[in-house]
C-alpha positions in Angstrom: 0.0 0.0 0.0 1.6 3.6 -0.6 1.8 6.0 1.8 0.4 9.1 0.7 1.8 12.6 1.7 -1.0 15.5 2.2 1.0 18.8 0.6 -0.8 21.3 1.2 -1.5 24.0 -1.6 -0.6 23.1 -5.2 3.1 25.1 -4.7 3.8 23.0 -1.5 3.0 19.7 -3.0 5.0 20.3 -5.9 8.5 21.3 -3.8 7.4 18.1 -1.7 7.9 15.8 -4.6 11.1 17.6 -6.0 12.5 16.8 -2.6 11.5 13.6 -2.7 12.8 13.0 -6.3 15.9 14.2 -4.9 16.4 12.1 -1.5 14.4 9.1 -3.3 15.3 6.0 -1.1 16.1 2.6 -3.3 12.2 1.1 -1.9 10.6 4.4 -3.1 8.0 6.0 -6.1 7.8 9.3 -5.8 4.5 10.1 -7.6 3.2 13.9 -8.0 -1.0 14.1 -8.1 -2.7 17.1 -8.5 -5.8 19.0 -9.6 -5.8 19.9 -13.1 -7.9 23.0 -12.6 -9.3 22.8 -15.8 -10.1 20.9 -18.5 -7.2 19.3 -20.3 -5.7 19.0 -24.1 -5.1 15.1 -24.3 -2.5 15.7 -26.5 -0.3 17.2 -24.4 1.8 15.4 -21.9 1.3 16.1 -17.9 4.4 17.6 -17.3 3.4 20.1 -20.7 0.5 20.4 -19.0 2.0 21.5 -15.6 4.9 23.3 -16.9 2.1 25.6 -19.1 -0.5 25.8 -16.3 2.3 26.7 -13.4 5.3 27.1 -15.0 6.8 23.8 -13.3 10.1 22.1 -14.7 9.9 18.3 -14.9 12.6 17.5 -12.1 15.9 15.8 -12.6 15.1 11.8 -11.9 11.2 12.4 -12.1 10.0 10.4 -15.5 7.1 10.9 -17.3 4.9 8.2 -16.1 5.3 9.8 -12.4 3.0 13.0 -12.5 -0.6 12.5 -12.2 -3.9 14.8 -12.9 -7.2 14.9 -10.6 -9.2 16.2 -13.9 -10.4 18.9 -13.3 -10.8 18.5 -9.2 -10.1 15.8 -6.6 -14.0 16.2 -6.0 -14.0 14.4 -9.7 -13.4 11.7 -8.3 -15.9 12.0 -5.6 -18.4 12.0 -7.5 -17.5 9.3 -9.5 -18.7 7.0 -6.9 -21.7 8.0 -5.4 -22.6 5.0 -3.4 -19.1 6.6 -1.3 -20.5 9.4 -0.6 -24.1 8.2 0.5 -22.6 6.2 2.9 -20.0 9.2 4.0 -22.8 11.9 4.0 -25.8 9.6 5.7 -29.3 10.4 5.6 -29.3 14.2 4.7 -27.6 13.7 1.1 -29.1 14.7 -1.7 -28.3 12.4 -4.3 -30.6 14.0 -6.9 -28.6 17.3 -6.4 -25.9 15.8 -8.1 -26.5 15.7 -12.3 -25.8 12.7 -14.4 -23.3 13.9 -16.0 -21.6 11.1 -18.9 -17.9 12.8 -18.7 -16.9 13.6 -15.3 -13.3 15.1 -16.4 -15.3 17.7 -18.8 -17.1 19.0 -15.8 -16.0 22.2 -15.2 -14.3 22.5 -11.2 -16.6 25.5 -10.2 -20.0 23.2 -11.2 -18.8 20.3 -9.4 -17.8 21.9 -6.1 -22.1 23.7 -6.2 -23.4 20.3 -7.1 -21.0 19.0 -3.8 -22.6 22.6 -2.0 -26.0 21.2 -2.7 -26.0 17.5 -2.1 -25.0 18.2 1.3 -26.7 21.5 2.1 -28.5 19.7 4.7 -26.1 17.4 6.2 -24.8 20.1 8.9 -21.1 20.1 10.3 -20.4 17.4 7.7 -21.2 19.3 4.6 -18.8 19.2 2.3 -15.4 21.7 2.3 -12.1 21.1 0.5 -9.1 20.2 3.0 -9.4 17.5 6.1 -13.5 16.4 4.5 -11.5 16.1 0.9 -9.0 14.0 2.4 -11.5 12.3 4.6 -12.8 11.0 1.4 -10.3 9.8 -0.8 -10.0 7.4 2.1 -13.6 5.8 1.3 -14.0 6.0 -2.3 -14.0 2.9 -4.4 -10.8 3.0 -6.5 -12.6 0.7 -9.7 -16.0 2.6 -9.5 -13.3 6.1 -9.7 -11.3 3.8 -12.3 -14.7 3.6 -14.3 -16.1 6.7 -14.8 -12.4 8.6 -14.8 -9.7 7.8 -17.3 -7.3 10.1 -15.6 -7.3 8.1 -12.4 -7.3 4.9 -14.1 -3.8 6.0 -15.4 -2.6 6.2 -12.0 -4.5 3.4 -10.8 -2.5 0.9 -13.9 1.1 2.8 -12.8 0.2 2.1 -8.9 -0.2 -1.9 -10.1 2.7 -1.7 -12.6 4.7 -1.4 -8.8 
């Protein structure tokens, strides 16, 4: 199982895995995952895509296959498996606030954070906010249902197996 590290903002995570690129151990993967923040040009590469977005240099010793995108949001993935977040929410979420929507990773990252707002207006302290809830779910969500309805994650999901 790989132990994840929490970076904070985008900046922070990003000097976390150059450091850890750099002080790699012999047992250790480095991987980078982030939020694309917007929709993305599959044409282009992920560290094209981060080196246009932020302006961040693919570090000496990272390869390509070891930069990952949450497209557009981390909540993607959320929603991707809705059963998750049933269960995580309980009784006062509002499934039908959520829309149908057949490509999650061409949903823009504003829409998907006030369908999140409105599925759990009523569920109190518990109502969904990016940071410790965020986190609180990746730790629930079904990796295969996330696999199915998000290509971007399945990526990972085949380079975390290749291990």
């Amino acid at each position: 199982m790989p132990a994840t590290f929490r970076g904070g903002g985008r900046g922070q995570t990003f000097d976390a895995f150059k450091t850890a690129v750099k002080t790699r151990k012999p047992n250790e993967l480095p991987l980078l995952l982030v939020d694309s923040e917007e929709a993305v040009i599959t044409a282009q590469t992920v560290w094209q895509i981060l080196h246009q977005r932020d302006g961040w240099e693919q570090p000496v010793g990272a390869g390509n296959e070891d930069a990952f995108l949450m497209i557009c949001c981390m909540e993607t993935w959320f929603v991707a498996d809705r059963k998750a977040l049933a269960r995580y929410f309980g009784q006062h979420w509002r499934d039908n606030a959520l829309p149908q929507w057949p490509q999650l990773e061409e949903v823009p990252k504003e829409r998907m954070f006030e369908a999140l707002d409105k599925a759990t207006a009523d569920c109190g302290r518990k109502r969904y906010a990016k940071g410790k809830r965020s986190f609180e779910l990746l730790g629930v969500i079904e990796p295969a249902e996330v696999e199915k309805n998000c290509p971007a994650a399945g990526r990972l999901l085949e380079r975390l197996r290749a291990v």
